[in-house]
C-alpha positions as CSV (number, residue, x, y, z in Angstrom):
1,X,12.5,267.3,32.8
2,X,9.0,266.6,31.9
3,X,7.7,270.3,33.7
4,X,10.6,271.8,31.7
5,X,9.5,271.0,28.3
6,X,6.2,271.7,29.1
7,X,6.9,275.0,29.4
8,X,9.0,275.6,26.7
9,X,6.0,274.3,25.1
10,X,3.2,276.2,26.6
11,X,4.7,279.4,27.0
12,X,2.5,281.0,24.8
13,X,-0.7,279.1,25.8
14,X,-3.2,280.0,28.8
15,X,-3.7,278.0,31.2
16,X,-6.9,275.5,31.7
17,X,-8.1,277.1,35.0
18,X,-10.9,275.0,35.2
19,X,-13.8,272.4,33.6
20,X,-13.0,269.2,32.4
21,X,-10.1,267.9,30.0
22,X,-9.5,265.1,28.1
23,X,-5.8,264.1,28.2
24,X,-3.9,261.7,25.2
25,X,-0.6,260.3,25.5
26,X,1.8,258.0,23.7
27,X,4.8,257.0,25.9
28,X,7.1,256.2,23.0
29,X,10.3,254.2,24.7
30,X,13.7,253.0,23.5
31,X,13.7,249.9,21.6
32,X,15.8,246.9,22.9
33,X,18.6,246.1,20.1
34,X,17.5,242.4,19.9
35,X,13.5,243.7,19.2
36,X,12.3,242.8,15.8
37,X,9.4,244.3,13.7
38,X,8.8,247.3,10.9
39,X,6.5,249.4,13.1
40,X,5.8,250.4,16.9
41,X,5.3,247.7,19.4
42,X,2.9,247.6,22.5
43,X,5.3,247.7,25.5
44,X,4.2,245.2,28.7
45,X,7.2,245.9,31.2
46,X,7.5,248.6,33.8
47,X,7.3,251.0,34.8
48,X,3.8,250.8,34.7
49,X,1.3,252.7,32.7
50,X,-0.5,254.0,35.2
51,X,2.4,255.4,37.2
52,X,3.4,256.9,34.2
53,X,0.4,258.5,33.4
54,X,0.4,260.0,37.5
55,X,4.1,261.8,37.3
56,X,3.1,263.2,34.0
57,X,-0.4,265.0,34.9
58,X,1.3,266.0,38.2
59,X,4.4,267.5,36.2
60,X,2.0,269.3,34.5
61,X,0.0,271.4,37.3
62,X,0.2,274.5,36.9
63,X,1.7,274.5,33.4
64,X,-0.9,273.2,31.5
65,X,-4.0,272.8,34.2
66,X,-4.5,274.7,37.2
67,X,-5.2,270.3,39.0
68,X,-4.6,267.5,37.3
69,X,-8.4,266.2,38.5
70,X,-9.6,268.0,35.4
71,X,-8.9,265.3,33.4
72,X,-12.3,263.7,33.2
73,X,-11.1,261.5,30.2
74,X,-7.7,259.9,29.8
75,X,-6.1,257.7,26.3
76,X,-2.7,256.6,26.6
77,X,-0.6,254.1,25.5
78,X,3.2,252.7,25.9
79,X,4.8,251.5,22.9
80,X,8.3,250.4,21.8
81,X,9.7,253.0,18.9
82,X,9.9,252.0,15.6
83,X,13.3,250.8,14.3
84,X,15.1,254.6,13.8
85,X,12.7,256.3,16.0
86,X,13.9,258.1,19.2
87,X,12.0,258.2,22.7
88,X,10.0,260.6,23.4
89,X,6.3,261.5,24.4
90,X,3.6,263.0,22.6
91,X,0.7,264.8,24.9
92,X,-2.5,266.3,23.6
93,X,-4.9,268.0,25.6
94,X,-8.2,269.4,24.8
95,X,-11.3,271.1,26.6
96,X,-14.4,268.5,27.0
97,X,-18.2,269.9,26.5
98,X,-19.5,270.1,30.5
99,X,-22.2,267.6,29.4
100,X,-21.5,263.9,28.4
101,X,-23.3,263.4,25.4
């Protein structure tokens, strides 16, 4: 589900072939009925961030990076919606300079 959106996404972009990325994500999940608060809350069950993070940059190969071992920097977080908000996922990717600076 995750490579198919992608490309309905990407269609129109090229590829990053190569050199390093830096990959942001917000894993925006449903909100349990009984959950109070105004905003988005941090979310500390599983599935676990970091196998989240895996599928996703796998899913990705080949629609948005040629490997997923580009991504030489990596932001995400996994948060509750706010009250009215649906699930989803935001992704941003962006080319890093070769040099750290």
């Amino acid at each position: 589900q995750v490579a198919l959106r992608a490309k309905e996404c990407c269609q129109q972009l090229p590829l990053f072939e190569r050199g390093p990325l830096r990959l942001t994500v917000i894993f925006v999940r449903k909100r349990p009925e009984r959950m109070r608060g105004a905003g988005r809350i941090y979310c500390s069950v599983k599935p676990d961030l970091d196998n989240l993070i895996k599928a996703l940059k796998d899913a990705l190969k080949y629609i948005v990076w040629h490997d997923d071992a580009q991504v030489a920097r990596c932001e995400d977080e996994k948060v509750y919606a706010a009250p009215g908000e649906k699930p989803h996922v935001v992704v941003t990717v962006s080319r890093l300079p070769v040099e750290v600076t």
